[in-house]
Structures are given as structure tokens and as C-alpha cells.
MARGUVEX-87494 format. One record per atom (N, C-alpha, C, CB): residue in one letter; z negated, y, x negated. Coordinates in steps of 0.1 Angstrom, whole numbers, plus 5000, padded with zeros to 4 digits. Glycine has a CB too. Layout:
<pts>
aZYX ...
</pts>
This chain:
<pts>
x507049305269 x507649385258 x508149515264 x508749305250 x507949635252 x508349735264 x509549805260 x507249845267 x510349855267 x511449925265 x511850025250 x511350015277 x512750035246 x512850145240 x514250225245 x512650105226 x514250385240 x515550445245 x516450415230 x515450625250 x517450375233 x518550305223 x519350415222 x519450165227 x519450435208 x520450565199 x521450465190 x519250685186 x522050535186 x523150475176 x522250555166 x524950525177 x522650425154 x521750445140 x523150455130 x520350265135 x522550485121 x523050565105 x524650435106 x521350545084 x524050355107 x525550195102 x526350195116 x524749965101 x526150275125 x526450255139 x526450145148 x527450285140 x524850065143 x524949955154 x523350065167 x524249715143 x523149915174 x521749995178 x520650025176 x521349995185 x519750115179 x518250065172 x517350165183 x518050115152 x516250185179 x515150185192 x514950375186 x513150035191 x514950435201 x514450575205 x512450545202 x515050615227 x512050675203 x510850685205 x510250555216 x510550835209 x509150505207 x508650385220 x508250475234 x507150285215 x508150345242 x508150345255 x506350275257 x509650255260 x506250265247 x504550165252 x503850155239 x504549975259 x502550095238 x502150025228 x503049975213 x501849925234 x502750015202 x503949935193 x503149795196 x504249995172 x502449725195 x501749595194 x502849525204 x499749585199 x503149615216 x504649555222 x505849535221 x504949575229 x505749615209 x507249645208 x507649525198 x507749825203 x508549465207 x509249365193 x509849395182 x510249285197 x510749505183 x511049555172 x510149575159 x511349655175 x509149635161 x507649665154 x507549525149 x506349715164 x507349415161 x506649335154 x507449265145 x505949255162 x508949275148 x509949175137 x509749225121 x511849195140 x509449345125 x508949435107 x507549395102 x508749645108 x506549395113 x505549355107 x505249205105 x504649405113 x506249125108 x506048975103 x507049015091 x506448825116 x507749065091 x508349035078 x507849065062 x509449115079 x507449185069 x506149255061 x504749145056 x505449375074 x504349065067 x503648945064 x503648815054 x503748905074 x505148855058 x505548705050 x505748745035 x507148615056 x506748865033 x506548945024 x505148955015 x506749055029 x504048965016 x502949015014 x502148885007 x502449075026 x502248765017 x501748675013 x502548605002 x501448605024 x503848595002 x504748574990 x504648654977 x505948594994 x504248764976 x503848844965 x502248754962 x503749024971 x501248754972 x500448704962 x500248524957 x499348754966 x501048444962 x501648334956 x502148344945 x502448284962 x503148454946 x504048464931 x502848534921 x505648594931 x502448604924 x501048654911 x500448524911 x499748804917 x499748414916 x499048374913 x499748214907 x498148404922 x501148214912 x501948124899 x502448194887 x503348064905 x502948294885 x503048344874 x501648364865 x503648464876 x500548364868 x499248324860 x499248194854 x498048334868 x499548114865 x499147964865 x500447944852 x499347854883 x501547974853 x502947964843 x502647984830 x504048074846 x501748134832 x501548184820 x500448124808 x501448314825 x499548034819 x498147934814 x499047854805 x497147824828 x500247774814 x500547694804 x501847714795 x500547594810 x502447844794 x503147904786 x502647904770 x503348024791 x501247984771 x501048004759 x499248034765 x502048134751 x498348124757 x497048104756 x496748224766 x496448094740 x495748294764 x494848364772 x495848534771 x492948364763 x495648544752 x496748664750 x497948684756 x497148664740 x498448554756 x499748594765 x499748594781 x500748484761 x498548544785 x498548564803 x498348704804 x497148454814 x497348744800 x497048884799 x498648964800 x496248904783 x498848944784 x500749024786 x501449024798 x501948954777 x501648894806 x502648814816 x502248914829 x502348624819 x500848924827 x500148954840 x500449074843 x498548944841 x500549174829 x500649314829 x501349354831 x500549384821 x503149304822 x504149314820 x504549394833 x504649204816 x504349324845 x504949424858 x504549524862 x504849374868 x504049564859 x503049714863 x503549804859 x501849734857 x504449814843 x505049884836 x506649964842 x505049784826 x507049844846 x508349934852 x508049994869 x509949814854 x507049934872 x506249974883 x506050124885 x505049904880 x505050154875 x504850264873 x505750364866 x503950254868 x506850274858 x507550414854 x509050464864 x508150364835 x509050394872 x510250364883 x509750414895 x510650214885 x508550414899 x508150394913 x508850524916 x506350374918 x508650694913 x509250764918 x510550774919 x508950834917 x511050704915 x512550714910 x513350594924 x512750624889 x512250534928 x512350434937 x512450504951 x511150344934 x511550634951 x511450694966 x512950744961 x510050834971 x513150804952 x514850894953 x515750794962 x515750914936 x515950694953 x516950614958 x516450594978 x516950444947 x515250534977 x515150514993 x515550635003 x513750484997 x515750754998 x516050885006 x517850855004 x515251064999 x518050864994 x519450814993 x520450735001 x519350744984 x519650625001 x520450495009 x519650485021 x520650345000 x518750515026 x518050495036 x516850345034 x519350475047 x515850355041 x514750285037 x515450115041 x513150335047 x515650125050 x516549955055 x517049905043 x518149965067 x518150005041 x519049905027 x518449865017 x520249975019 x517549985009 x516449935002 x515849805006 x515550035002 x515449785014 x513849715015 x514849555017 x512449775033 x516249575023 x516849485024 x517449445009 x517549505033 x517349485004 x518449504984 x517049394983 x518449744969 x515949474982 x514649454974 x514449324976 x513449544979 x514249314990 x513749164992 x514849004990 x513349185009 x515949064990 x517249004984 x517148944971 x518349104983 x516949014961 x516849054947 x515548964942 x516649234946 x514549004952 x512948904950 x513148734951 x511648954965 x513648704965 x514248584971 x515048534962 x515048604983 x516048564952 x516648504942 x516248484930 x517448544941 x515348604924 x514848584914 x513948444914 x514348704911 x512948464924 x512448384922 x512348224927 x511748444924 x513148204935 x514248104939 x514448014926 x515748184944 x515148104916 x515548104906 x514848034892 x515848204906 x513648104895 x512748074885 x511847934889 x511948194883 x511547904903 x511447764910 x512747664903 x511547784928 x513547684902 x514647584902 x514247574887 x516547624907 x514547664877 x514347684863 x512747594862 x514247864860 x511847604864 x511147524857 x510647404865 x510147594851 x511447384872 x511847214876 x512747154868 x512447194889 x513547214861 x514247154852 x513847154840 x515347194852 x512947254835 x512047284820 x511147334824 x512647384809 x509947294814 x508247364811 x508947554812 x507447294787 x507947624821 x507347714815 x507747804801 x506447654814 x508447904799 x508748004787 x508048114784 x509748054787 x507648174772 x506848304775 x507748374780 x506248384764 x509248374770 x509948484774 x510848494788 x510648514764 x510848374791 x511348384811 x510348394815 x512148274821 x509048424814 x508048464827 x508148624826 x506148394826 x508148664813 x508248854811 x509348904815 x508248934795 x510248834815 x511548834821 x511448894839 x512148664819 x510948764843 x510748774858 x509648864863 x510548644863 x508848884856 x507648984854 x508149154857 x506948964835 x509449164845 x509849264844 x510349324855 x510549264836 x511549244860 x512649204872 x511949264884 x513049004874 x510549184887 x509549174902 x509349334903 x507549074899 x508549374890 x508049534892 x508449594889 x507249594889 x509849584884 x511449694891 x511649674903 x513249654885 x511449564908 x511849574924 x510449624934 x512349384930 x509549604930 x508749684936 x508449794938 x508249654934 x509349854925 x509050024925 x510350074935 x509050094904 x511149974939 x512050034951 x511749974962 x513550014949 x511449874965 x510049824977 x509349894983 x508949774973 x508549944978 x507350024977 x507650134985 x507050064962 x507850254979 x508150374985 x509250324998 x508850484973 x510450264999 x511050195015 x510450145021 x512150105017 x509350085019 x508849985030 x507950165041 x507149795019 x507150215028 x506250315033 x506950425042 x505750385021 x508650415039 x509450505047 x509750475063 x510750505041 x509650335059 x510250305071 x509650265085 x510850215069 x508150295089 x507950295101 x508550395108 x506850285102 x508550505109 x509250655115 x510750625121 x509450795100 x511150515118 x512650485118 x513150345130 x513050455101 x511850305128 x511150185141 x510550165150 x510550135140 x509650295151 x509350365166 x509050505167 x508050305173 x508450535179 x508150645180 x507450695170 x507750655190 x507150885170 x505850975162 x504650925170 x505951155163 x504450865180 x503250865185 x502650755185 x503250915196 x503150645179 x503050525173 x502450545161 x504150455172 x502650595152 x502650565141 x501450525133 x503150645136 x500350605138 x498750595132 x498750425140 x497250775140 x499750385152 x498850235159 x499650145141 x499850145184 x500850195140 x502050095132 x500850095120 x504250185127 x499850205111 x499550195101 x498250105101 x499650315097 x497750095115 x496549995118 x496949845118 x496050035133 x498049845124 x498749705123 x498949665108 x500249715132 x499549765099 x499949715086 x498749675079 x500649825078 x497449795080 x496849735074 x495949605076 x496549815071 x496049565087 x495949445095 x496149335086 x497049435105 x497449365085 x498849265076 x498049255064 x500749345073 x497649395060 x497249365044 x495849265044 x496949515036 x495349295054 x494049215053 x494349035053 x493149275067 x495648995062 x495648885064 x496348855053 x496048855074 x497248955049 x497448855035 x496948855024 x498548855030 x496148925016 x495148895010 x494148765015 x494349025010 x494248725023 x493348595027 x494148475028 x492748615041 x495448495029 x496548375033 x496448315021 x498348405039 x497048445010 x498148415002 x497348304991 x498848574994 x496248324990 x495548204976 x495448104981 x494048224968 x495248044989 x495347924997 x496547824998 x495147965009 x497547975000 x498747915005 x499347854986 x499948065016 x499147944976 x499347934964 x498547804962 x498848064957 x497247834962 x496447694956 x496747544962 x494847714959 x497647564973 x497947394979 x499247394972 x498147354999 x500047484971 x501147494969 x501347424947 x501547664975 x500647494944 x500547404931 x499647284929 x500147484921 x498747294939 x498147164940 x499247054939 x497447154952 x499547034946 x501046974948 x502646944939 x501247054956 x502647084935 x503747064922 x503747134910 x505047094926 x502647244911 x502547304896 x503247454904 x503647194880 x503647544893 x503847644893 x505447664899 x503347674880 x505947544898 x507847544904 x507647554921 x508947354898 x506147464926 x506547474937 x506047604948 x506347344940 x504947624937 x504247784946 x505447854944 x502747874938 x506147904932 x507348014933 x508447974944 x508148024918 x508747814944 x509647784955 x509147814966 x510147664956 x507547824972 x507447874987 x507048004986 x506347814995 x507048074976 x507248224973 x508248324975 x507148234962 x509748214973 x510348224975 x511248224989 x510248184969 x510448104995 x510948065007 x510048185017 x510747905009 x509048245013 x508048355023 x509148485021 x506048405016 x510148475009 x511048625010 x512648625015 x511148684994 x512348485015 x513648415024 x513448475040 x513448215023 x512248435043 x511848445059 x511748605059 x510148355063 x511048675052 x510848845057 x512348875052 x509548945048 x513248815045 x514748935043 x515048875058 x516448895025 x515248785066 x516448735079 x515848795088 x516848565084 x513948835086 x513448915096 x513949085098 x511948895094 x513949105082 x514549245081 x515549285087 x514849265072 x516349225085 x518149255086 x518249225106 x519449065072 x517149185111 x516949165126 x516149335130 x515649005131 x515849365122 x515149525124 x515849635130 x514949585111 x515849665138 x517149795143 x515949905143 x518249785163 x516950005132 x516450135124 x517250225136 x517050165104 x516750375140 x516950465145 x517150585135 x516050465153 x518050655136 x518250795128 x516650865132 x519950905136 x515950965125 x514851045126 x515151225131 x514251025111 x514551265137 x514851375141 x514051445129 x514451405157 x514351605123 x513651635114 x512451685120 x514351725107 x511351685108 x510051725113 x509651865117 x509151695103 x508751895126 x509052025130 x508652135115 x507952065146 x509752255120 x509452305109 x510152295100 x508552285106 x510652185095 x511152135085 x512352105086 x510552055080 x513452105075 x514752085075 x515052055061 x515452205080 x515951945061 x516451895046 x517352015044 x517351745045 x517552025026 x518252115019 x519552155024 x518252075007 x520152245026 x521652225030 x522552125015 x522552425033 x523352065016 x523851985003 x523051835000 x523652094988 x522351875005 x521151764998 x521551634994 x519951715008 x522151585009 x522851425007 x523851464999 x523651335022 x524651534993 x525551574983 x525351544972 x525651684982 x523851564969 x523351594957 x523451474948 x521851644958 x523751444933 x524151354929 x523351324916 x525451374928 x522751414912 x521651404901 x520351344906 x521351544896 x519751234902 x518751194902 x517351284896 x519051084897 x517251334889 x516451404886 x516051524893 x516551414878 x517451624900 x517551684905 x516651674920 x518751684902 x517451554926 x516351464935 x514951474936 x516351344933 x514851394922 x512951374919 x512051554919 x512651294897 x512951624914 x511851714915 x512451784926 x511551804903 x513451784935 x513051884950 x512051764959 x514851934961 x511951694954 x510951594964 x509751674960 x510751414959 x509551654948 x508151704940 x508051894946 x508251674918 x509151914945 x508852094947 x508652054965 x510752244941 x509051974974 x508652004985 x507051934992 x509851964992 x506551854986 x505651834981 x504451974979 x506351764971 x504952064969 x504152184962 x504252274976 x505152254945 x505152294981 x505252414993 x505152355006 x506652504993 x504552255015 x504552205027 x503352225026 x504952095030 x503152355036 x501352335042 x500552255044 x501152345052 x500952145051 x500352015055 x500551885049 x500751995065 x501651845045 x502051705039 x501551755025 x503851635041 x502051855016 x501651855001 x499651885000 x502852024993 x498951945007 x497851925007 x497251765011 x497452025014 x497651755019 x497451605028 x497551495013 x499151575044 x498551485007 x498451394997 x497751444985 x499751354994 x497351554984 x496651594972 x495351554973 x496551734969 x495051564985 x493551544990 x493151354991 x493551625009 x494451344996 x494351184995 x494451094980 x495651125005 x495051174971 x495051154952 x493651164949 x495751294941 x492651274955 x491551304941 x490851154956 x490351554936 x490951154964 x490151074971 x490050894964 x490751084986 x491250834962 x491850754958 x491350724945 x492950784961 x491450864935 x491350844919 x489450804922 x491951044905 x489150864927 x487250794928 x486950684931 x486350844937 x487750684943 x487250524953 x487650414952 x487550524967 x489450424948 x490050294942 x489150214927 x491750334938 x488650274919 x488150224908 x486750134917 x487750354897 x485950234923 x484550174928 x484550034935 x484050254939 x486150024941 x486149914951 x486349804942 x487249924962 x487249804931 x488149714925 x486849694911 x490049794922 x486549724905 x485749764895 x484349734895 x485849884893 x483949854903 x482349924907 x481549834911 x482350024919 x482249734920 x481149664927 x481249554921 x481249654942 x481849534912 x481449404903 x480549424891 x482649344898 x480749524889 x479449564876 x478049594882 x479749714865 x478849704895 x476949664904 x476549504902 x477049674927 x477049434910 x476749294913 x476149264901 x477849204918 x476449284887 x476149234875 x475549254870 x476749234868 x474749404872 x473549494869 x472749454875 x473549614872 x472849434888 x471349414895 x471049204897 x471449514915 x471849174890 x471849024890 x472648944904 x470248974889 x473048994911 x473048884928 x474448834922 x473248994948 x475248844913 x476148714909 x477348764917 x475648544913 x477848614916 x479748614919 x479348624938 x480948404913 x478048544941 x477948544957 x477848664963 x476648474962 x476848794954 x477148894958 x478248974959 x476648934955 x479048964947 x480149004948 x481148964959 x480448994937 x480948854966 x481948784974 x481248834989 x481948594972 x479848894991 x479548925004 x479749085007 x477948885007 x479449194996 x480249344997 x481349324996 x480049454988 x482449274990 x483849294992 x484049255005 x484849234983 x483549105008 x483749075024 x483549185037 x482848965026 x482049325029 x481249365037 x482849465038 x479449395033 x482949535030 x483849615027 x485049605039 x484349595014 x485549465036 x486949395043 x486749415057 x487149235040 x485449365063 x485549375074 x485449505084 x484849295076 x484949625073 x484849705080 x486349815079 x483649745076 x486849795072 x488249805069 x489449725081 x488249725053 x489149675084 x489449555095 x489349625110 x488149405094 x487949635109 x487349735121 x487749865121 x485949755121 x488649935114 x489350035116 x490450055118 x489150085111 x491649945111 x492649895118 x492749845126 x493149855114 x491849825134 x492149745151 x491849835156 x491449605159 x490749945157 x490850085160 x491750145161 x490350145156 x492750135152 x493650225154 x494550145159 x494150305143 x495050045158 x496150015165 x495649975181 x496949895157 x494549995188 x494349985200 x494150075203 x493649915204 x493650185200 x493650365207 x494650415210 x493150475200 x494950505218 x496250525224 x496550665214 x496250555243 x495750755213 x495750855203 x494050915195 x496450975211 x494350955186 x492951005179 x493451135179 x492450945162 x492351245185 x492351375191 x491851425179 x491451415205 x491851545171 x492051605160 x491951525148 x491351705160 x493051495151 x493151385137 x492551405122 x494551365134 x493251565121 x492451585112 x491351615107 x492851605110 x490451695116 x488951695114 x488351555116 x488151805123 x488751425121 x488351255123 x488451235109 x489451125134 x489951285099 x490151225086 x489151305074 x491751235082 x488851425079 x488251485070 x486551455073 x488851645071 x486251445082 x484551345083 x484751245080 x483751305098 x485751125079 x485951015073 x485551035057 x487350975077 x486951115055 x486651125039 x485151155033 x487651255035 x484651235039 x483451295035 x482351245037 x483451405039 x481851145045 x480951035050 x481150905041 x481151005066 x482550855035 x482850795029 x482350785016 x483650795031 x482850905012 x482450974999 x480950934997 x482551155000 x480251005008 x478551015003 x477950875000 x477351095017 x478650775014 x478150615011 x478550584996 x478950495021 x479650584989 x479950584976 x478750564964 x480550694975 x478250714965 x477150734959 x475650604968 x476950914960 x475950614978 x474250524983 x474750424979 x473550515000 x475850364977 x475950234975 x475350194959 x477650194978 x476250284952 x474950294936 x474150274932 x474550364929 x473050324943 x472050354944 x470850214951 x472150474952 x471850154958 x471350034966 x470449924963 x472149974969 x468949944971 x467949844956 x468449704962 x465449844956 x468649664968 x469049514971 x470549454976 x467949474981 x470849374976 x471949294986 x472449354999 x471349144990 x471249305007 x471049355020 x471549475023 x469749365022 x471349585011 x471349715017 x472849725013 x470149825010 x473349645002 x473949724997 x475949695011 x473749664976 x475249545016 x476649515021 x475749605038 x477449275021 x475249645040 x474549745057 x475649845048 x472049815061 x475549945037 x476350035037 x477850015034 x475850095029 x478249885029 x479549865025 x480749835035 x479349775017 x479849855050 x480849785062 x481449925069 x479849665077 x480350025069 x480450135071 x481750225059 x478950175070 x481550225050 x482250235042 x483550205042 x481750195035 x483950075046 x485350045047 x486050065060 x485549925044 x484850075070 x485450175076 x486250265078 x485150215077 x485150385072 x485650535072 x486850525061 x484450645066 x486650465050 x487750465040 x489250415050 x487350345027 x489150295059 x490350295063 x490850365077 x490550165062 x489550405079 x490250525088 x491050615081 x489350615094 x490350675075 x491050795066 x492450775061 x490150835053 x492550645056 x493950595050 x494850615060 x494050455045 x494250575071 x495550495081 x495750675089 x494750315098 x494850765092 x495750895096 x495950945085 x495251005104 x495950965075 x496651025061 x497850975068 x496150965043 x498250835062 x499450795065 x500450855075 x499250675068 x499250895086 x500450875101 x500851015102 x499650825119 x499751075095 x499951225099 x500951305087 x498351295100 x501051205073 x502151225067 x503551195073 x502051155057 x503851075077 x505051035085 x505151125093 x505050925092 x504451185099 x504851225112 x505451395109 x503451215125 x505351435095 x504851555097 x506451575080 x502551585096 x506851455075 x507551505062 x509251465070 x506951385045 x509551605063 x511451575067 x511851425062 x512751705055 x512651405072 x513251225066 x514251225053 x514351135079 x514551335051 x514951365039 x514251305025 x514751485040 x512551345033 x512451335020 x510851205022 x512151525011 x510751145030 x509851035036 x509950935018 x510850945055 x511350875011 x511150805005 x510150814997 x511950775002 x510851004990 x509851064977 x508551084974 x510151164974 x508451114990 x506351164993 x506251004991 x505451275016 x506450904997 x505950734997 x505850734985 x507050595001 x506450744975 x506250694961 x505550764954 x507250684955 x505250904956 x504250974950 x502850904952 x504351114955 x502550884966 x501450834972 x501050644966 x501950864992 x502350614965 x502450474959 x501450434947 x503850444954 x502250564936 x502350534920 x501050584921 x503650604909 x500250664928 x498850694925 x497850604927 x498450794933 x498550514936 x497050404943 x498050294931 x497050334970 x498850264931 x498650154921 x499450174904 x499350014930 x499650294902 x500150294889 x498450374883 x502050404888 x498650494888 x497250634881 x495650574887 x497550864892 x495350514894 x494650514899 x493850404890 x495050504910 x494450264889 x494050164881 x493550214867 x495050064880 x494250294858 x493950394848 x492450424845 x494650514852 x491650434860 x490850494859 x489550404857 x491050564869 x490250204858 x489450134858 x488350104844 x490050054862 x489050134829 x488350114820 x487350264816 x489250064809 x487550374822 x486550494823 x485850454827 x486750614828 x485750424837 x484850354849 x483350294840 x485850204858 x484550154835 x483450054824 x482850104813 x484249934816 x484150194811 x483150244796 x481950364800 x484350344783 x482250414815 x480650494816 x479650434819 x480450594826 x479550334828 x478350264827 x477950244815 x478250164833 x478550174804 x477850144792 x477150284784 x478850074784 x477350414791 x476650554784 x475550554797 x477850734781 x476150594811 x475050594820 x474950474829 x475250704829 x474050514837 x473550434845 x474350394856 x472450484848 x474750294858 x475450234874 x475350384888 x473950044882 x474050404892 x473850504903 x474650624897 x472150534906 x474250654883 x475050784880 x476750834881 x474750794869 x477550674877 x478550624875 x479250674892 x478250454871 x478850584895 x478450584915 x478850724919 x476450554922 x478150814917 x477850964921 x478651004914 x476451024919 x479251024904 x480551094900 x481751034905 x480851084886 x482450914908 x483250884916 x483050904928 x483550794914 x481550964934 x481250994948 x481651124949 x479850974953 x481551214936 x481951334935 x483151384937 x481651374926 x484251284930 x485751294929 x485951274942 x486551204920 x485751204946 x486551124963 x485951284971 x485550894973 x484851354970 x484551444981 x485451574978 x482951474981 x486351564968 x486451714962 x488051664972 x486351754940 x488351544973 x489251514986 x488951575000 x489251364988 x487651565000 x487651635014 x487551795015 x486551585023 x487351835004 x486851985001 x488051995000 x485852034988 x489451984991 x490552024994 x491252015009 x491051974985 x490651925014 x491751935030 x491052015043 x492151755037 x489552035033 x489152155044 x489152275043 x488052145047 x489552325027 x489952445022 x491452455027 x489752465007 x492152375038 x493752425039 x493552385056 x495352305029 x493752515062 x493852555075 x494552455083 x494352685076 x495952415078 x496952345083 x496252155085 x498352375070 x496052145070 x494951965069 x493851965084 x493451975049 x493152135087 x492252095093 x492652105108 x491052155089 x493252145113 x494052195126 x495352075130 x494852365123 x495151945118 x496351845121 x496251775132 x496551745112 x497251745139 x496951655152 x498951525153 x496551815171 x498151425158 x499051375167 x500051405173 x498751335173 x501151315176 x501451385188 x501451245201 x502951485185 x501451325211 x500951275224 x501751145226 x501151385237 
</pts>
């Protein structure tokens, strides 16, 4: 394990200086990223007992509602969620959050071990979850910068998405034995018990104060400042005037508003168009996954990526074009040869967006840019899923393809029209 230089942090206990080695060594890192794990896989247990709750609550209409219901404060909170995390610091958040999850749903295990299933206590807890996620969210995104070094950070965003990959794979398994077994009380009780394990991993986390980013300096007053709204929009106005971080996420929005539909959407109406079924659909997302996979272990095993940002801006833009070939794809074969490639470049591009955001936004204001970047991939973004459906039914699948191939490139056309996006680098 390797050293770190120990500073006194914001609560005045200790916490770790810029790393000394590898984060994959640093224990610190890793106590966040298991927590982060367990975290993750507990979220999708709880989504997939709250379905199962909601099957036998009431009929189809109402799972639908149950399923939705969270999304809502989700999206209307999420930036409101970075305020507060700049506020109180990403730790207390993520520690509130996961606190707050752990009981609720604790709670709602005990509850229907004693009674069937309610509509109105599943919207309840529905509600409750994606309020807490919209302060989740933007702290969890804050808080690597505060856990190791700047020169870590693109390895910390390889590692996460790591995490995400493994829990997307854990979590239905762990769900499907888990009600196998007792129904919907006992998946929420080990849902519970996975947010049990990431809050005692948390609260083991030692956070470091952040030096400001070069260049950059929080408002004089700022921590003063007492108006929430006031907050929300100097986030958003610093956002509008940063060379680098406010292009950097604009470029990563129009990228996002194309490609998130294609992935989640796209390739299931391909599959449906050209006949290859649920199997096909199960071998491109896989194709996708793995190549997505193969770029988070890239990054978290390279010691640095040398102009980061012309690597993110060929990413983006190679990405883009597969987009469109994938539309286009006469068979199976072809279609998962382009889809590994693809997830790739896509998670390259994600993971230095990320690093080169962190590395580069005042800690000031780390919570507010998180949540901006949040509410786009999962509040605006999804939005875009029934446009999607409803154009194929006017055009054709390939054509469909090639306009969301269009949007995602006008991502890279914006970060190559800003001098700063294309001259971004690491640091050593």
C-alpha cells in the first residue's frame, strides 16, 4: 500500500495529501471504491424490489407509476443537490445520503414483513430514494479530488467505472436470490444491509481539504453566502465563463443527449428491426460492456494519458462516426465487431471528461458542475428516449442512427472549436 502525505482535513481529523503511487494502492481509494460498490449494487436490488412490490401492489399501471415516481425529485433536485454538496462538503453529504437510504429502506423491509405491499408506501419510498439521490449524486461525483491526488484522478474514474460495470452485473442476481427466497421484504432487507456496509465504509474515508484549481479561486464571501439560489446560479454563471471546465461539459451534454438514447433505446429497436431478438440484443450490449470495460482498465493502469485532450476529442469523434455504422449494420456479426470499439472510445472519453473536469473546477464549486453533468445523463438525457421511438416510426433505423451520430459529433466540434478543451492535459 503506498504512502500518502497527511494534512489536517476540514473536521480536523487526518486525511491523505496527493498520492504517493498508484490509487489501485491506495487504501484509502479503495475504502471509497468498495463502498461505492456496495452502494451500487444495493441501488439495483432496491429498483428491482420495488418493481417486484409494485407487481404485487397493484397492476401494470401502477408499476409503471412506482417505477417513475423517483426520477421526478431526481430531476427536479439534482442541482440543488450540488449546492448543498459545496455547502457542507462532499463527505457529509454522501454520509447524510447513505444514512437516510440505509433506514428508509431498512424500514420498508421491516414494514412489509409485517404487511402486504401498499401503493401508497412504495411512492412514498420511491419519492424519499430520488430525493436522496439527487444529493448522492452530485457528492459522490465531488468527491474523488478530496481522496487522492490530481494525478490520480483519470486512474480513480477508470476504477469507478469498473465498479459500475460490476454492479450492473452483481446487483440482479444478488436481487433475484434474494426474493427468491423471501419476496420483496427480503431483497430490500439486503438492500439495505449493502447501504449499511458502504455508510461504515464511508465514515472510514479520510477526506483532505483541496487546493484551488489553477487559475481559479472561489468568490470572496462565498461560504457566507446563504441564498440557495443565489448558489445555483454562481455555479451555473461559473460554469458560462471557465475556459475549460464550462466548454468541457457542454461538449460532453450535446455528446451524451445523442449517445445515451442509442445505447439505452437504439439498440433495441435495431435488434427488432433486423429480427436477431432478445439474444441479439444481449450480445451488443455485452459487445458494448466489454469494450467499455477495456477502457476503464486502461485507464486505471496507465500512469498518465499525454494530451488528454486531443485522446478525448478523437474519442469523441470516432465514437460518434461508429454510432452511425452501427445503424447501418447488415448483420449481428458486424454489428457487435463495431459495438466493442464503440464502448471503448465512449468510455474513454467519459473517464477524461471526468478527470480533466476534477482536476481543473474550483472546489468551491466541484458539487455544482457534478450535478449539472448528473441531471443531463440521467434526468435530460432519458427525455430524449421517446423522440428516438417516435423517429424511427417516420424514418428509417440507419437514418435515426446518423442523426444521433450527428448530435454526439457536434460534441466534438464544440471542444475543438475551444483552444483551452484542445491544449487540456493532466497533470504529471
Amino acid at each position: 500500500m503506498t504512502e500518502s502525505r497527511v494534512e489536517p482535513v476540514e473536521d480536523g481529523t487526518e486525511g491523505p495529501g496527493p498520492a504517493g503511487g498508484p490509487a489501485y494502492r491506495d487504501g484509502n481509494v479503495l475504502r471509497w471504491l468498495t463502498a461505492y460498490a456496495a452502494s451500487l449494487v444495493g441501488d439495483s436490488v432496491y429498483f428491482l424490489a420495488l418493481g417486484w412490490a409494485a407487481a404485487q401492489a397493484g397492476g401494470p399501471a401502477e408499476v409503471g407509476m412506482i417505477m417513475a415516481t423517483g426520477a421526478i425529485p431526481r430531476a427536479v433536485l439534482m442541482l440543488g443537490g450540488g449546492v448543498i454538496a459545496d455547502r457542507l462538503g462532499p463527505r457529509a453529504v454522501v454520509i447524510g445520503a447513505d444514512a437516510v437510504r440505509c433506514a428508509v429502506i431498512v424500514g420498508i423491509a421491516v414494514l412489509l414483513m409485517a404487511t402486504g405491499p401498499a401503493v401508497w408506501v412504495l411512492v412514498v419510498v420511491a419519492l424519499v430514494f430520488g430525493a436522496v439521490d439527487a444529493l448522492f449524486l452530485p457528492a459522490v461525483g465531488a468527491l474523488p479530488p478530496r481522496i487522492t491526488g490530481a494525478d490520480q484522478l483519470v486512474r480513480v474514474q477508470g476504477m469507478k467505472a469498473l465498479t459500475n460495470r460490476f454492479g450492473g452485473i452483481v446487483g440482479a442476481p444478488v436481487a433475484g436470490l434474494a426474493m427468491g427466497l423471501g419476496g420483496p421484504a427480503a431483497a430490500f432487507a439486503v438492500a439495505g444491509a449493502l447501504f449499511a456496509v458502504s455508510l461504515v465504509l464511508l465514515v472510514a474515508v479520510r477526506v483532505a481539504p483541496l487546493p484551488e484549481a489553477p487559475g481559479e479561486a472561489a468568490p470572496e464571501g462565498a461560504a457566507a453566502k446563504r441564498n440557495v439560489w443565489g448558489d445555483l446560479t454562481e455555479g451555473l454563471g461559473y460554469l458560462r465563463r471557465h475556459k475549460l471546465v464550462g466548454p468541457l461539459v457542454a461538449s460532453n451534454i450535446l455528446f451524451e443527449l445523442g449517445g445515451i438514447p442509442v445505447i439505452n433505446v437504439g439498440m433495441v429497436l435495431l435488434c427488432s428491426d433486423r429480427g436477431w431478438g432478445a439474444a441479439g440484443i444481449a450480445w451488443i450490449v455485452g459487445a458494448f460492456s466489454v469494450g467499455a470495460a477495456c477502457s476503464a482498465l486502461t485507464l486505471t493502469l496507465v500512469k498518465r494519458v499525454a494530451r488528454a485532450g486531443r485522446v478525448r476529442l478523437v474519442a469523441l469523434a470516432a465514437g460518434s462516426a461508429l454510432v452511425a455504422v452501427l445503424g447501418s449494420a447488415p448483420t449481428l456479426a458486424v454489428a457487435v465487431a463495431v459495438t466493442v470499439p464503440m464502448g471503448l472510445l465512449v468510455g474513454m472519453s467519459g473517464g477524461l471528461t471526468a478527470g480533466l473536469v476534477q482536476v481543473n473546477t474550483a472546489p468551491a464549486f466541484l458539487g455544482r458542475v457534478t450535478s449539472v453533468k448528473s441531471l443531463v445523463s440521467l434526468g435530460v438525457a432519458p427525455l430524449m428516449y421517446p423522440v428516438v421511438g417516435a423517429a424511427t416510426g417516420v424514418w428509417s433505423i440507419p437514418a435515426v442512427f446518423a442523426g444521433c451520430a450527428v448530435l454526439c459529433g457536434l460534441g466534438a466540434v464544440a471542444g475543438i472549436w475551444s483552444p483551452e478543451v484542445r491544449g487540456a492535459e493532466l497533470p504529471r
